[in-house]
BADREN-273012 format. One line per 2 residues: number of its first residue (from 1); their letters; for each residue x, y, z of C-alpha. Coordinates in nm, 3 decimals, decimal comma. Layout:
BEGIN
NUM	a	X Y Z  ...
END
This chain:
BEGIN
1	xx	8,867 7,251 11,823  9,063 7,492 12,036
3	xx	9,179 7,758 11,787  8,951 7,786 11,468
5	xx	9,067 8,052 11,200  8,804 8,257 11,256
7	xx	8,924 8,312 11,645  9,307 8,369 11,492
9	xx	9,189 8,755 11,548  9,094 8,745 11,841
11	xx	9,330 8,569 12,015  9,596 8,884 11,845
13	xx	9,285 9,149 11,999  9,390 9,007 12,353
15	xx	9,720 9,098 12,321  9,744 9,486 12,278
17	xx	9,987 9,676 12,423  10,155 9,289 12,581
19	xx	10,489 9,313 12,357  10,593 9,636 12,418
21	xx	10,941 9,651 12,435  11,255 9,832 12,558
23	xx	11,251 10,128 12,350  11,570 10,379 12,240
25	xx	11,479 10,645 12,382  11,666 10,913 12,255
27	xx	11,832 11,194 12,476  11,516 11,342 12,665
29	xx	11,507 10,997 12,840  11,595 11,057 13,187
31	xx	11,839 10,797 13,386  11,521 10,714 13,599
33	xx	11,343 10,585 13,277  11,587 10,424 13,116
35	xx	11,643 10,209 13,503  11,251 10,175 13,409
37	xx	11,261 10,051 13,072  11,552 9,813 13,167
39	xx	11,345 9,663 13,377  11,027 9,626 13,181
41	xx	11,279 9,466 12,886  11,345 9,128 13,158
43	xx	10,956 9,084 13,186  10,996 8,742 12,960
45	xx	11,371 8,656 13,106  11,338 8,737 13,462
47	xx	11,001 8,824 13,631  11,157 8,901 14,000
49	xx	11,416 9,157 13,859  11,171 9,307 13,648
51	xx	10,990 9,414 13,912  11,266 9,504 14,140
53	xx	11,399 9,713 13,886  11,140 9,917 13,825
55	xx	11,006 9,956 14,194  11,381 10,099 14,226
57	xx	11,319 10,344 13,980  11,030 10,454 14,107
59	xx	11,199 10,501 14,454  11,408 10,691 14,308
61	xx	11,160 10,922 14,097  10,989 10,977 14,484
63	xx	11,313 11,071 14,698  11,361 11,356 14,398
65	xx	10,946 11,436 14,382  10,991 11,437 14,033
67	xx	10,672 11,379 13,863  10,786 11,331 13,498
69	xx	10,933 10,994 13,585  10,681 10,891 13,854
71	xx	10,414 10,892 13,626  10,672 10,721 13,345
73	xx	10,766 10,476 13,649  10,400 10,411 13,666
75	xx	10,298 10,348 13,338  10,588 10,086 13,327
77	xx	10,425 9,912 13,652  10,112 9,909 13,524
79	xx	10,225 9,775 13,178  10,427 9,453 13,377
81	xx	10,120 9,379 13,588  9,919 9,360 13,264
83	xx	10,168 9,078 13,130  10,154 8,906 13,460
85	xx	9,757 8,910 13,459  9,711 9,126 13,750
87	xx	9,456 9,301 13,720  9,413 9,520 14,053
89	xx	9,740 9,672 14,064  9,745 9,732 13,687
91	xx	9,426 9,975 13,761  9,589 10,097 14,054
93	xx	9,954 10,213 13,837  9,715 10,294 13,519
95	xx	9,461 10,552 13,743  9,836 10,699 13,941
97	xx	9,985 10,805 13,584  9,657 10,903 13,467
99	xx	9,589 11,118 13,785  9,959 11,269 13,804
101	xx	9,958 11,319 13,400  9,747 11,640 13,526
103	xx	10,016 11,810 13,672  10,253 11,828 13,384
105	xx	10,291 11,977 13,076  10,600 11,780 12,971
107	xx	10,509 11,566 12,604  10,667 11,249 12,715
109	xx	10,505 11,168 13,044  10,176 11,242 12,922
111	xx	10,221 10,989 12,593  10,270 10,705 12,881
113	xx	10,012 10,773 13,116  9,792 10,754 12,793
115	xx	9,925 10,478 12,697  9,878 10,269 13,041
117	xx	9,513 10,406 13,034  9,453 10,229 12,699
119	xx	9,623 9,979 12,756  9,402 9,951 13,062
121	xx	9,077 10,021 12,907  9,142 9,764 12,611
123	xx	9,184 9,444 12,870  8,898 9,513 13,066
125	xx	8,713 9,581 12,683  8,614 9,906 12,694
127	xx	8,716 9,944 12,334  8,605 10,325 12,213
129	xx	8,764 10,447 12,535  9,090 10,236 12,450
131	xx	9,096 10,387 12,087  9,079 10,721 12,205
133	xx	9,342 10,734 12,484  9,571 10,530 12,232
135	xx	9,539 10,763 12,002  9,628 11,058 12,207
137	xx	9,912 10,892 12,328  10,081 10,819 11,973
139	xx	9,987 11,227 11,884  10,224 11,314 12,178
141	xx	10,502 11,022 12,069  10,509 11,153 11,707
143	xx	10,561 11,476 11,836  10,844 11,375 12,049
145	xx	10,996 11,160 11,760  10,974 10,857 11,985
147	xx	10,929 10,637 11,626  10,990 10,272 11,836
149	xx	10,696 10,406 12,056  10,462 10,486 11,753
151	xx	10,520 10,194 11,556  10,374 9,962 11,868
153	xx	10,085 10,188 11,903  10,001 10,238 11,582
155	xx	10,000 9,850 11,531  9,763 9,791 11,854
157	xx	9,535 10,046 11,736  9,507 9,908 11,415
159	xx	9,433 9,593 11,549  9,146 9,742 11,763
161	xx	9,013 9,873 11,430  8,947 9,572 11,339
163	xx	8,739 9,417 11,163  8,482 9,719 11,160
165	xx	8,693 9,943 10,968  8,885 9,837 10,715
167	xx	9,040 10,159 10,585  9,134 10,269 10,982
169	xx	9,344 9,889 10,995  9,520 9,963 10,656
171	xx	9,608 10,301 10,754  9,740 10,271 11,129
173	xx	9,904 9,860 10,948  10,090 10,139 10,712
175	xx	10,176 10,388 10,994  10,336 10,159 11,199
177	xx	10,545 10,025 10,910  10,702 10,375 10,860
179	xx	10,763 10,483 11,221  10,923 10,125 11,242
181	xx	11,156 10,193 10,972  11,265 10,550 11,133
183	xx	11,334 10,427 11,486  11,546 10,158 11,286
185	xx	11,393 9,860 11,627  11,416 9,522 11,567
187	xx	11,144 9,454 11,808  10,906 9,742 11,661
189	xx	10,954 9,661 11,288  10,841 9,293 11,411
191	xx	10,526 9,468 11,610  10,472 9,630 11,273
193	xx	10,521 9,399 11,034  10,213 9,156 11,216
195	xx	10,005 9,404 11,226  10,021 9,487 10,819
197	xx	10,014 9,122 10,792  9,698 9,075 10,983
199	xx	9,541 9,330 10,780  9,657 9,138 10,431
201	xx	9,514 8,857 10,551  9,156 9,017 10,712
203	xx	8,948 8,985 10,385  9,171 8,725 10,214
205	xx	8,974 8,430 10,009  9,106 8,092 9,954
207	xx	9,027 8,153 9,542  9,216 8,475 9,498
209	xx	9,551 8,272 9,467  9,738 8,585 9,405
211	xx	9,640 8,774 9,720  9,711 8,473 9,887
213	xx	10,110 8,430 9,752  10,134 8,790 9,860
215	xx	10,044 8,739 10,206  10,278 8,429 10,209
217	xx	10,541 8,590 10,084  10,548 8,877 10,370
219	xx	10,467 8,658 10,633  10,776 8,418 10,518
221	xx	10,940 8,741 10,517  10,878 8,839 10,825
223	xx	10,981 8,459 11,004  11,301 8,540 10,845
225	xx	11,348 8,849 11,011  11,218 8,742 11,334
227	xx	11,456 8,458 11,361  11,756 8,629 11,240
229	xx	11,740 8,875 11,476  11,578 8,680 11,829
231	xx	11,853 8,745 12,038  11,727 9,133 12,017
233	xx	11,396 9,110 12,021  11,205 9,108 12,393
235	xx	10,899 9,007 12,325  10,963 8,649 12,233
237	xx	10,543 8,596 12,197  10,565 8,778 11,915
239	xx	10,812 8,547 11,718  10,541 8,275 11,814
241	xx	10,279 8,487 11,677  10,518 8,536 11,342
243	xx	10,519 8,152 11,326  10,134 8,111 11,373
245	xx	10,048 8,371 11,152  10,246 8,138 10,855
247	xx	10,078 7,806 11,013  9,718 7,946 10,961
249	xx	9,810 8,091 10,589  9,924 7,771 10,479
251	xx	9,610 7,617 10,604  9,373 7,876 10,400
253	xx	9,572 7,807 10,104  9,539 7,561 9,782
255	xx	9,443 7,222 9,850  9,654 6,960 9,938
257	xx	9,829 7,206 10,213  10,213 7,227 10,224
259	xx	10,164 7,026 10,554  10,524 7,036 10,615
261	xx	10,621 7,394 10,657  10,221 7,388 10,805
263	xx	10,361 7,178 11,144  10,738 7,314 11,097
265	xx	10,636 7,671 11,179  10,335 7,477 11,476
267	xx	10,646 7,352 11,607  10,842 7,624 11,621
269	xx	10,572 7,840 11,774  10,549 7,543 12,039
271	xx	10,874 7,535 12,154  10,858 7,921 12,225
273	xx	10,538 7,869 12,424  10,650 7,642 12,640
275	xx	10,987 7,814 12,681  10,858 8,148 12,807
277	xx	10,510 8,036 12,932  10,303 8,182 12,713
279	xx	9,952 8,040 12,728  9,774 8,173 12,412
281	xx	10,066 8,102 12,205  10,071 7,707 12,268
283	xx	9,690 7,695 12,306  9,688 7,815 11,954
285	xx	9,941 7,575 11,808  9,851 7,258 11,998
287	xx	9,490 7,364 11,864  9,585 7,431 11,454
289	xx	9,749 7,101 11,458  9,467 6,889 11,639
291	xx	9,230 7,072 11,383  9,426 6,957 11,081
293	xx	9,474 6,609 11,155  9,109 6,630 11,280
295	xx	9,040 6,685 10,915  9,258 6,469 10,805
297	xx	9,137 6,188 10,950  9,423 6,105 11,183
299	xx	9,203 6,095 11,515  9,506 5,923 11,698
301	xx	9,730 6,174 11,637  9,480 6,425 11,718
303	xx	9,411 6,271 12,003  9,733 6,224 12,118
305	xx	9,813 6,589 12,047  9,481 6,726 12,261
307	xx	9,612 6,488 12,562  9,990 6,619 12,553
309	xx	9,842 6,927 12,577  9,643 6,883 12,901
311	xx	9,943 6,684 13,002  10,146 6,972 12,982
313	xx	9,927 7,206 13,096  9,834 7,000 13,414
315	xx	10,205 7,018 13,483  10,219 7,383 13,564
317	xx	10,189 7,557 13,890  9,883 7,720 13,800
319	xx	9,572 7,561 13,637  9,423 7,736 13,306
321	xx	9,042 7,587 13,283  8,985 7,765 13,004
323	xx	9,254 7,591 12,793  9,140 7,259 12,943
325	xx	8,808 7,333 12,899  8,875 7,306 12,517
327	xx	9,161 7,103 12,504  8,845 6,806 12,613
329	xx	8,611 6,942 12,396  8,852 6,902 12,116
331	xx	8,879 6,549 12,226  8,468 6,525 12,269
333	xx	8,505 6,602 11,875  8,743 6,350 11,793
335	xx	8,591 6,039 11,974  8,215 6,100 11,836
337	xx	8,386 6,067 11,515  8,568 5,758 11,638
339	xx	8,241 5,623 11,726  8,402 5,593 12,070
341	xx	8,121 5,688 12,283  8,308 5,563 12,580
343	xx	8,619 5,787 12,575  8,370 6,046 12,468
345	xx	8,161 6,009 12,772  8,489 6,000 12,983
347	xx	8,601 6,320 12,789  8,239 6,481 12,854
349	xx	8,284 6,453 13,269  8,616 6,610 13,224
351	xx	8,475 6,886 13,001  8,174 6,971 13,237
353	xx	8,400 6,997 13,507  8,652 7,252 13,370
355	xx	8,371 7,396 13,141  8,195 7,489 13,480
357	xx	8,506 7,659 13,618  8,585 7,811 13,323
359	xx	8,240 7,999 13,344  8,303 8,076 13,698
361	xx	8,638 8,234 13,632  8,523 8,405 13,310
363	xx	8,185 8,555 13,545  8,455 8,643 13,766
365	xx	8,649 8,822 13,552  8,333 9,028 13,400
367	xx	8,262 9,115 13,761  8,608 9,223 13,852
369	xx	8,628 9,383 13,474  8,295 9,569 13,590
371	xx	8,425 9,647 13,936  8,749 9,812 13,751
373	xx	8,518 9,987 13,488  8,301 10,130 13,767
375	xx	8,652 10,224 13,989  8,805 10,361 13,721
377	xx	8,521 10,598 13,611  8,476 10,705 13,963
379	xx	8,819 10,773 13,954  8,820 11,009 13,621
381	xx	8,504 11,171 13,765  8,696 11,266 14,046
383	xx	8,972 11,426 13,887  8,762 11,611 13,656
385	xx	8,558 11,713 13,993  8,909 11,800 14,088
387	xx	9,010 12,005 13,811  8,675 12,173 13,829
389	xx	8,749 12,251 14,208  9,117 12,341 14,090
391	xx	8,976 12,621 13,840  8,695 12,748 14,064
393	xx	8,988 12,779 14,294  9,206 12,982 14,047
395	xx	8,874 13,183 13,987  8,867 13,289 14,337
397	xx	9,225 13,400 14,327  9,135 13,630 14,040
399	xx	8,846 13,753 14,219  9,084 13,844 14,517
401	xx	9,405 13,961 14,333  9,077 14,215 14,118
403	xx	8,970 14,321 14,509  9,334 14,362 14,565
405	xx	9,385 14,552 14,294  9,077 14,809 14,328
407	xx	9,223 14,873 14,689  9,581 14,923 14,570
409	xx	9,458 15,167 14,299  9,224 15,342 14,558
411	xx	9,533 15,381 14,763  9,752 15,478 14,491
413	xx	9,496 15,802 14,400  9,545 15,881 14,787
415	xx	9,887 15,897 14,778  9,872 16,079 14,460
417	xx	9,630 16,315 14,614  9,902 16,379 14,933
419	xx	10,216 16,371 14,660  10,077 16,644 14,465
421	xx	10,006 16,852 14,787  10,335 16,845 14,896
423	xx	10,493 16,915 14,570  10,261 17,222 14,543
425	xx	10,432 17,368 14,875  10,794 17,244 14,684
427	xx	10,776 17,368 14,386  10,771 17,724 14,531
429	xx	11,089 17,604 14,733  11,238 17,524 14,410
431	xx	11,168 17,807 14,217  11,363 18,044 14,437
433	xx	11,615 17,785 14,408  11,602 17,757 14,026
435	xx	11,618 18,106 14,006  11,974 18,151 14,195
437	xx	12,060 17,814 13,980  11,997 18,052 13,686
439	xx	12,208 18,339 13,740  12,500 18,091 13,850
441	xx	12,464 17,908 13,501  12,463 18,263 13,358
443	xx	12,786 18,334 13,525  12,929 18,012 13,423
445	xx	12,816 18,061 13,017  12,993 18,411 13,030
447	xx	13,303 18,250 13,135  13,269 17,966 12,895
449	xx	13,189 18,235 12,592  13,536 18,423 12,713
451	xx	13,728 18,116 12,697  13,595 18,074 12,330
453	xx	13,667 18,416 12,181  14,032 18,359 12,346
455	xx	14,025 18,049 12,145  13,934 18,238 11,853
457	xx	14,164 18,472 11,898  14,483 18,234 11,893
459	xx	14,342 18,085 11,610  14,305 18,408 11,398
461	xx	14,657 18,497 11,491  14,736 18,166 11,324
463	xx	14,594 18,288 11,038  14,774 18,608 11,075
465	xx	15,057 18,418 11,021  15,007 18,192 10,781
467	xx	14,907 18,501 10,608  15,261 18,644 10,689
469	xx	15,416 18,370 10,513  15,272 18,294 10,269
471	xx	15,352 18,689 10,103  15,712 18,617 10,147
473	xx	15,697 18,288 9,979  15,534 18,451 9,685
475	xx	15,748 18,755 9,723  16,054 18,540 9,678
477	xx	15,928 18,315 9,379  15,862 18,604 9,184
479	xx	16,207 18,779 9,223  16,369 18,391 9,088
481	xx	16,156 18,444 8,766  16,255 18,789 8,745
483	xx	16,576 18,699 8,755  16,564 18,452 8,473
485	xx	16,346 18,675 8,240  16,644 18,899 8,300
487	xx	16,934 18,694 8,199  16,635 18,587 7,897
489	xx	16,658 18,228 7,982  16,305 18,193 7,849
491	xx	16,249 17,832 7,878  16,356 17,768 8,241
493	xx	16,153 18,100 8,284  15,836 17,933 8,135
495	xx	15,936 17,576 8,282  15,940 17,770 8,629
497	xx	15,666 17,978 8,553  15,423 17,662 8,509
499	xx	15,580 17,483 8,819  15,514 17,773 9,018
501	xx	15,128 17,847 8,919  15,083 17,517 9,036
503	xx	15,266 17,583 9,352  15,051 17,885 9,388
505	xx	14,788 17,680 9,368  14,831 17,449 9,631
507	xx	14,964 17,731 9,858  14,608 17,881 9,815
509	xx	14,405 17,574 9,904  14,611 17,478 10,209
511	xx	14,658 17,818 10,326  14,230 17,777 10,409
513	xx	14,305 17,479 10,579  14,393 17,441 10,986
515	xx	14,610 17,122 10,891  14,711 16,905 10,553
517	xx	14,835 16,535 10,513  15,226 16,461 10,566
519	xx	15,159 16,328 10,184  15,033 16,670 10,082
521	xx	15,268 16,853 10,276  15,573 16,634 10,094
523	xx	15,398 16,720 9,744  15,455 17,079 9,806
525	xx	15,797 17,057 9,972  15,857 16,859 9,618
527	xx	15,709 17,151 9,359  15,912 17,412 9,564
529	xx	16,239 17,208 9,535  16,181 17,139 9,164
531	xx	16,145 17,519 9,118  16,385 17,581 9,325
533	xx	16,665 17,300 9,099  16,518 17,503 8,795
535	xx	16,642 17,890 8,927  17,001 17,693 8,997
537	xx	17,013 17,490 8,672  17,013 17,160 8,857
539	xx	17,309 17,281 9,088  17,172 17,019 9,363
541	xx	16,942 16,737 9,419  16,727 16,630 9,692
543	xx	16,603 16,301 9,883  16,306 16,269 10,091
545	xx	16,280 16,008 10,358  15,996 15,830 10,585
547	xx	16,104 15,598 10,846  15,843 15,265 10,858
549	xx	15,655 15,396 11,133  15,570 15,732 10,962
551	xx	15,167 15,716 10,825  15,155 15,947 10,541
553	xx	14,807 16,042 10,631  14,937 16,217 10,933
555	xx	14,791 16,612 11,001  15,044 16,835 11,025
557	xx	15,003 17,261 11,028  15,090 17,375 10,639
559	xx	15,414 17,549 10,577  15,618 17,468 10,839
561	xx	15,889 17,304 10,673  15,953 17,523 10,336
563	xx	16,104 17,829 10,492  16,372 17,609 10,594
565	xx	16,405 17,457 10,267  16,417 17,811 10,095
567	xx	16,729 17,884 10,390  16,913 17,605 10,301
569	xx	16,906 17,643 9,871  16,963 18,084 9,911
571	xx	17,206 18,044 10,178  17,366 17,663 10,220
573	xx	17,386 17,574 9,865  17,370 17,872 9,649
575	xx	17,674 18,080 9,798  17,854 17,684 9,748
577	xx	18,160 17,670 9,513  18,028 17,556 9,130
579	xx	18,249 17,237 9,124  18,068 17,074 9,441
581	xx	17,708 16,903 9,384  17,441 17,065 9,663
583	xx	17,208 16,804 9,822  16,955 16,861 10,026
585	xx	16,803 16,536 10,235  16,456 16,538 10,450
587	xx	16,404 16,294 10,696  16,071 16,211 10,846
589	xx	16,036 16,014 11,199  15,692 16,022 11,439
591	xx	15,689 15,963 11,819  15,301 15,900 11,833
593	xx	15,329 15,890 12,217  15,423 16,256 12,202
595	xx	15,217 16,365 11,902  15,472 16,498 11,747
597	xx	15,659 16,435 11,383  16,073 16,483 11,368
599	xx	16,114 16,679 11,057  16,527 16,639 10,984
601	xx	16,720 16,871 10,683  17,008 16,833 10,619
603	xx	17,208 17,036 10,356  17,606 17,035 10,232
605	xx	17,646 17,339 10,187  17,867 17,649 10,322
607	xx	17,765 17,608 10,694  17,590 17,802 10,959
609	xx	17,919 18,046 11,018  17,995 18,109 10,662
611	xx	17,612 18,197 10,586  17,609 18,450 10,945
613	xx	17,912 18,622 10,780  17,743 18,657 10,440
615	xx	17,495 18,825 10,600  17,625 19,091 10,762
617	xx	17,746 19,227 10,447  17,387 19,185 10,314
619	xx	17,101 19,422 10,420  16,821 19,194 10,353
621	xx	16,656 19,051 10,646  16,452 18,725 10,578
623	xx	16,129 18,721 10,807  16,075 18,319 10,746
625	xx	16,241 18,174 11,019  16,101 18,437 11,285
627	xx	15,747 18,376 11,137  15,784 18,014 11,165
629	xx	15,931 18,064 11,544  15,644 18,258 11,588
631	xx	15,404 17,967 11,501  15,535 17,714 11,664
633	xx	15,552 17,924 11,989  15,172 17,935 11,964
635	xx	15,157 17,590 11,867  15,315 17,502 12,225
637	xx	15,039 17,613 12,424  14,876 17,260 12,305
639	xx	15,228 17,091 12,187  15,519 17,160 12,441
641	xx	15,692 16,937 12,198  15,650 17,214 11,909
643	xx	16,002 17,408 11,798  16,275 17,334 11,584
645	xx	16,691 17,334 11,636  16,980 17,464 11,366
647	xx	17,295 17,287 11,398  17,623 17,336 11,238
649	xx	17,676 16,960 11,039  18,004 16,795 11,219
651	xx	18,347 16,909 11,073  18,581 16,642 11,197
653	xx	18,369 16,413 10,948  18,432 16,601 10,632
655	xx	18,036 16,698 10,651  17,994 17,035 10,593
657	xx	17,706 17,239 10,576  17,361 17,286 10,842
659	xx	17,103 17,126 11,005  16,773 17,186 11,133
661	xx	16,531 16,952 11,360  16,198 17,078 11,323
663	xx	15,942 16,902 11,536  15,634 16,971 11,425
665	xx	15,291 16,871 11,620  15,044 16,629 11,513
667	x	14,685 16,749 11,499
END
């Protein structure tokens, strides 16, 4: 019997790490891996390019001494020489990403040198060592998200976790399920999905029917998927594992077997055996069919069966002795049951001979398994011996860098010692010097204290002037309500009265201030008008105007404009004849490049000439416009633009009466 259930296991324990596939790597892949993995994804297709391919790419990873990708390029190498059954070179790629995985720090490279090493460790069956470097290698791939890569893992460690721990299988079956599912692989779901359904099946009993219909049920499942999606999935031995995985259940299930879909899915997992080569595959179909029509009874068929299979196998270019081996022990079987003890002699001589070379080349492969074992530790001894060297070595820098330092400090207090000498000597200089700097500053603060109180000066005469106006304002308010209480017009008096406490008011606040708001400014100018249309009985109106560009927050110096206001009412409008309407209009324009405001009144009323002859005949000499002058004179010494203009109002256009441009600074 070449394949009994109990060595179904087994033959999936031989085949870690075999099927792994191109993965999608994600955007930390560099171009050198993906030329790599390329290559490793035509192991099945195209053995010679394979190979090419990836000897490229390692070429490549050389010429640019990047070790990231040779130790990537290396694990890939080694990975292809464990599908081709090479055993040396495997060790020798394996122990090179292994030794150069050392030198990096970089997640990725790491995960595969791990992963070569236990892939390595598991085929020469060093199985606790295999575990462990597995293991470390699907840490790092979680932690780089590669999901395709953890899903394979996971599924080869769960199958070295069997059968001694059940819980481990489940866990790492489960595992490999979910990181299959994120990476969204055809190819790793498949790797996934046989490993959870080996672990269904490890403690499954022919009378628990139920457990039984479940495991059918996924592994039908899983054929499904497997052939709907072939033409993307690399490793084609896993589809012939898929099919006999389904063989064997049917055979452990109720009696009579569905021996249809039992040799349907042997003869599917047959033709993918012999179409990519794969040895274990058809040794395990050829053998579940012999064994069932062994039991049968159908020893022709199962003979016949046994002999295409040495047939076919004696056809190759290579000779396997251990599948010949059983393939004539199988047929041992079936004669002594046949009573045929002449076929089964013949079959015996056939068996001895391929039995004996099949020892030979198994002790040969425990010696060269040994001989990698024993390489391969002296190998990790002597990069730990290296590393050891490597920190001793590091050690001895810090030793000489502390030596260093002690001299350089030792040095440092010397120069100290020397520094502080010479400074002693210096600082005398620089006291002498210090001291002339001293009475040079002292010069320099008494001129800067003049310049101040000069300051202060121009700025109390300000004052002084404001103070000069604003008497005269008052003095003339007063002498309008006089006037009224006179003639006893008592409500315009009171109406006048009120306007002009609140006038009073805001003269008094702004006359504290160095500068007011245009707004504030135009709130005044509007009281002293309204007080002003009271005294005449409405005898004129008034308009105030800001162009678009004016910003009524503008600071202005207070009482600039009113004195010309007060000229133009007592004598523009008042001295007018009864029957003509006075208006007065106030036009506002800024130049911000000059900092200044255009202040324009305009007034129709008698004119600039008639108003000079009216007061020549009057004694009364009004101080506003010379005070105001007087301001702005002061005011030029910062604002050459500050002064103001009075213009007789153009005849030939009917327009009589005066006009004054005021331009006033902005503060």
């Amino acid at each position: 019997m070449p394949v009994k259930i109990s060595k179904l296991k087994f033959i999936i324990l031989l085949l870690p790490f075999f099927f792994l596939g191109l993965s999608a790597y994600g955007q930390k892949a560099s171009a050198i891996e993906k030329l790599a993995a390329y290559g490793y994804s035509k192991r099945f297709s195209d053995t010679s390019s394979c190979k090419k391919m990836q000897q490229l790419a390692l070429d490549l990873a050389k010429k640019k001494n990047d070790i990231d990708d040779k130790i990537i390029c290396y694990s890939y190498l080694a990975l292809t020489q464990r599908r081709l059954l090479h055993l040396k070179e495997f060790s020798h790629y394996a122990d090179s990403a292994y030794y150069l995985s050392g030198k990096t720090n970089k997640i990725r490279p790491k995960a595969y040198a791990f992963l070569a090493m236990g892939t390595l460790k598991s085929y020469i069956d060093e199985k606790q060592q295999a575990i462990q470097y597995l293991l470390d290698s699907y840490k790092l791939f979680d932690k780089a998200d590669a999901h395709d890569h953890c899903a394979k893992i996971a599924s080869d460690i769960s199958y070295l976790f069997s059968p001694a721990s059940p819980t481990k299988v489940e866990k790492y079956a489960r595992e490999a399920l979910n990181h299959a599912s994120k990476a969204g692989d055809n190819e790793s779901i498949l790797h996934a999905r046989l490993a959870f359904g080996s672990h269904l099946t490890d403690d499954l009993e022919t009378k628990d029917k139920a457990k039984w219909q479940k495991a059918l049920a996924f592994f039908n499942a899983t054929v499904i998927f497997a052939e709907k999606n072939a033409s993307t999935i690399v490793s084609k031995s896993n589809i012939g594992i898929a099919y006999i995985n389904l063989a064997d259940l049917y055979s452990k299930g109720p009696k009579p077997i569905d021996e249809k879909s039992f040799l349907k899915n042997l003869e599917k997992a047959t033709v993918i055996a012999q179409q990519y080569n794969i040895r274990i595959i058809y040794r395990s179909a050829i053998g579940l069919q012999g064994f069932h029509y062994t039991e049968k009874g159908d020893y022709a068929k199962a003979e016949l069966l046994f002999r295409e299979g040495i047939k076919y196998q004696q056809s190759l270019p290579y000779t396997d002795n251990y599948l010949l081996a059983t393939f004539y022990d199988c047929l041992k079987d079936v004669a002594a049951k046949r009573k045929d003890f002449e076929a089964y002699y013949s079959y015996d001589t056939e068996y001895a001979k391929y039995n004996e070379l099949k020892y030979d080349e198994s002790t040969q492969k425990i010696l060269q398994n040994a001989d990698v074992r024993y390489e391969s530790s002296k190998k990790i001894e002597r990069i730990k011996q290296l590393e050891l060297e490597n920190q001793l070595v590091k050690k001895n820098k810090l030793l000489g860098y502390g030596i260093a330092g002690v001299l350089l400090i030792g040095l440092v207090f010397m120069f100290r010692s020397y520094y502080y000498r010479q400074r002693y000597y210096q600082n005398r200089e620089d006291f002498m010097k210090q001291e002339q700097a001293n009475s040079e500053l002292k010069v320099q603060l008494m001129e800067k204290e003049t310049i101040e109180n000069l300051a202060a000066t121009l700025s109390l005469e300000r004052r002084l002037l404001r103070s000069q106006m604003d008497p005269h304002f008052i003095f003339n308010a007063l002498g309008n309500i006089q006037c009224m209480i006179l003639q006893k017009d008592s409500l315009p008096a009171v109406s006048y009265l009120n306007k002009f406490a609140k006038l009073t008011r805001q003269v008094l606040e702004q006359s504290r201030k160095e500068t007011i708001s245009l707004d504030e400014e135009i709130s005044t100018l509007k009281n002293y008008i309204e007080l002003q249309q009271l005294r005449l009985n409405n005898g004129f109106e008034y308009r105030i105007e800001c162009d678009d560009t004016v910003e009524r927050d503008t600071l202005i110096p207070p009482l600039l404009i009113q004195p010309f206001i007060e000229n133009a009412v007592e004598h523009g409008l008042k001295p007018q004849a009864k029957e003509v309407k006075g208006l007065i209009t106030i036009h506002f324009t800024q130049h911000t490049d000059e900092k200044k405001l255009v202040c324009t009144i305009k007034d129709n009323g008698i004119g600039l000439a008639a108003s000079r002859k009216l007061k020549l005949k009057d004694n009364h000499k009004s101080l506003s416009t010379k005070i105001t002058d007087e301001r702005l004179n002061k005011m030029q010494k910062e604002n050459p633009y500050a002064g103001f203009q009075v213009l007789e109002r153009d005849i030939t256009t009917d327009e009589s009466g005066c006009m004054v441009i005021l331009n006033i600074p902005i503060l």
